[in-house]
C-alpha positions, 0 to 999 in steps of 0.5 A: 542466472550468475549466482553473484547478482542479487537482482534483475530487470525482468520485462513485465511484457516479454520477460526479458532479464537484464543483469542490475549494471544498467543501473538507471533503465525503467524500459526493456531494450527488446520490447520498450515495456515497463521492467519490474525488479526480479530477486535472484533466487538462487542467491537468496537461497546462499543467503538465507533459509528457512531456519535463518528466516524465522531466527531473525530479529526484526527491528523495521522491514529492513530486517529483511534486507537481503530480500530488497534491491538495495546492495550496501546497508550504509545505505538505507534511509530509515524511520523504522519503518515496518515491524507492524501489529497484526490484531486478531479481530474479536467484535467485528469478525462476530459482527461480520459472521466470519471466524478468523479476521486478521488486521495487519495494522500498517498505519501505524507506520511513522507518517501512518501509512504504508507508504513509508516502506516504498518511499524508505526503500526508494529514497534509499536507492536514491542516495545509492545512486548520488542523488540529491532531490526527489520529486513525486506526485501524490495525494497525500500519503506518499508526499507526507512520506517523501518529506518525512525521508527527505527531511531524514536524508538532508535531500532535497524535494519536490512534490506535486498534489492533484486538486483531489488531494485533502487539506489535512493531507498537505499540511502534513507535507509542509510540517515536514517541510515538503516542497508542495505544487497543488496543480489544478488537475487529477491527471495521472498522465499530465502530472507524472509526465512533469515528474518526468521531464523534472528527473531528466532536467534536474537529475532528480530521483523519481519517488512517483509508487509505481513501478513504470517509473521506478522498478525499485519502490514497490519492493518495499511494499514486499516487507509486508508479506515477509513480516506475516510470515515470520508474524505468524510463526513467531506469534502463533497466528493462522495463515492467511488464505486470503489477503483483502488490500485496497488499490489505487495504482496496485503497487501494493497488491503487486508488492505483497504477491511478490514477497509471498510468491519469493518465499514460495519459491524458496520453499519457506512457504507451501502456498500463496494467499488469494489477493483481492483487490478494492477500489472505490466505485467513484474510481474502479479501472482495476476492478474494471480491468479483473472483471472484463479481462482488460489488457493494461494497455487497454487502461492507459489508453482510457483513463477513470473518467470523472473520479468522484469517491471519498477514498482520494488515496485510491484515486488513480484515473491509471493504475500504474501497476497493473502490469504486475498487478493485474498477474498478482490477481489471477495467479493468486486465484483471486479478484477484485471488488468495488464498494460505494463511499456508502458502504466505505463509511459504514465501514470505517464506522464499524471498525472505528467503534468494534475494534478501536480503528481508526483508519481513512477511508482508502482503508476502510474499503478492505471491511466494505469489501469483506462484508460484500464478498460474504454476502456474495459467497465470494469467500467462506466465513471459516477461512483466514481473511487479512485485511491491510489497514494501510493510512490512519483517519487523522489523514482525512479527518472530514470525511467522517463528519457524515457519520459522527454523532452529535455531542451531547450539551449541557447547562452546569446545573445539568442532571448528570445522573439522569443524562448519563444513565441514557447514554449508558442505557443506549449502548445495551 
């Protein structure tokens, strides 16, 4: 590797490396597979070091730019986004039966959801390549992003939303002046392929979160991993042993592997957490791809069929990134699980009235997913568990309403004293 070059093209199938002048490719000119982006990590050991690492000052994930493939700072479209809490649980972990549960908080994000850091990270590589629209698909939590960054950087947007896509979710979009096509399908395929033929017609930036579309985005998504370390350093916080993320198209998971698997290559870290990957059962390829050694040409050529789950931001028929996704898994040691809208729901619950989370239902698999891998002595109650809360509720607000409690209603002349010692007695 020449030393100058801050990152590569690597091929995804037969590791092909192409220096970053071929500025616009997403396939290997020797095999036409998918490219994911590979940092140079000799430059980055000119650049930083352990010491510098930890002496930062971090203000937002940029914080950590020499780690992303972004070349000029001038640059960056931001929000600040990153820079996230993690929560040292304390009712829940006791409730669970474990010891150390760790909750990094990502929907505290500027839209709320951790899909601020891929799209701040895309668009930026968008404005470094002149473009002046972007277009994705989404539903909801990347166009909520999208339009929010658009609406920072003055381009202009398109965004096209599945028929699965909630009501409160695109009005988000709108308020930020998101440019919305609802089409009347949950193909991942058909719709991605519109975004497709869109880019090349209008020269548009493709913001689509997955890397066979845009090697760059899901770099964003590494930040995570960076500001764990330097989070758990800097606050005295365990380690994790173990990092539970939920999965749509494994852009996250892929991300979050190769920010840990990079530091550990510089020698900033010693070992990798185990990644565990939840998907809902009305929409688990991944897990069905861990579980019976699937290729990922194997998912492409068979979509989810029949999506039904109340975690609609997980809802990937393909999960586009399993080419890296499905190696973050087994190279970590770790796995992949699905849990019921059931199980999704009691969760969402638990975190909501033990720990103050209010989190959508894509989040609230991490908890379901945890509750179960103990019950199956998949992991031990004395290890370090991270649970990725990634979108607030107030994305998805309906999907609550079969668990919510009914108010109490009263006339003005009601015995206060009487009503609320029940309520008080109730929560004993």
């Amino acid at each position: 590797m020449a030393s100058q070059q801050k990152y590569f093209f690597k091929c995804v199938k037969c590791h092909h490396l192409i220096e970053k002048n071929n500025v616009q490719i997403t396939k290997c000119p020797k095999c036409n597979n998918p490219l994911a982006i590979k940092m140079n990590i000799e430059f980055l050991k000119e650049s930083t070091s352990e010491n510098k690492f930890f002496e930062k000052d971090v203000k937002s994930m940029w914080s950590f730019f020499e780690f992303l493939p972004l070349d000029k700072k001038e640059n960056i479209i931001s929000l600040k986004e990153g820079n996230t809490p993690i929560l040292k649980s304390k009712r829940l972990e006791k409730d669970l039966g474990v010891n150390n549960l760790f909750l990094k908080l990502d929907f505290l994000n500027p839209t709320a959801s951790f899909k601020d850091r891929q799209i701040s990270m895309g668009i930026s590589k968008a404005k470094e390549y002149k473009k002046t629209a972007v277009i994705t698909m989404s539903s909801g939590n990347v166009g909520a992003a999208v339009a929010a960054y658009s609406a920072r950087s003055g381009m202009n947007n398109i965004i096209l939303i599945p028929s699965i896509a909630p009501e409160s979710k695109i009005l988000q979009i709108k308020q930020y002046g998101g440019n919305v096509v609802k089409i009347r399908s949950d193909s991942t395929e058909f719709i991605s392929n519109i975004v497709k033929e869109a880019c090349r017609r209008f020269d548009m930036a493709n913001l689509i979160t997955a890397g066979i579309y845009n090697p760059f985005i899901i770099n964003g998504a590494k930040t995570i991993s960076y500001e764990i370390l330097y989070q758990c350093k800097s606050e005295e916080t365990k380690f994790p042993d173990i990092i539970i993320l939920p999965v749509g198209g494994s852009g996250l998971l892929s991300g979050v592997y190769e920010g840990f698997k990079e530091l550990y290559e510089l020698d900033i870290l010693d070992s990798i957490p185990k990644m565990i990957g939840v998907q809902p059962e009305g929409c688990a390829p991944f897990v069905r791809a861990i579980k019976e050694d699937l290729s990922p040409e194997y998912l492409f050529e068979h979509p989810w069929k029949g999506i039904n789950t109340i975690s609609t931001a997980l809802a990937d028929d393909i999960p586009l990134d399993c080419y890296t996704g499905i190696p973050a898994v087994k190279e970590s040691k770790g796995t992949a699980i699905s849990v019921t809208d059931k199980e999704t729901l009691e969760a969402s619950k638990k975190l909501s009235q033990l720990e103050g989370i209010f989190a959508e239902p894509s989040s609230c698999t991490t908890i379901a997913a945890l509750k179960k891998l103990l019950k199956n002595k998949q992991i031990k109650e004395d290890e370090n568990i991270y649970c990725i809360i990634t979108g607030s509720g107030f994305k998805d607000i309906k999907s609550i309403k079969p668990i919510i409690s009914e108010s109490i209603e009263v006339n003005r002349d009601f015995n206060w004293e009487k009503t609320f010692r029940k309520i008080l007695n109730s929560q004993k």
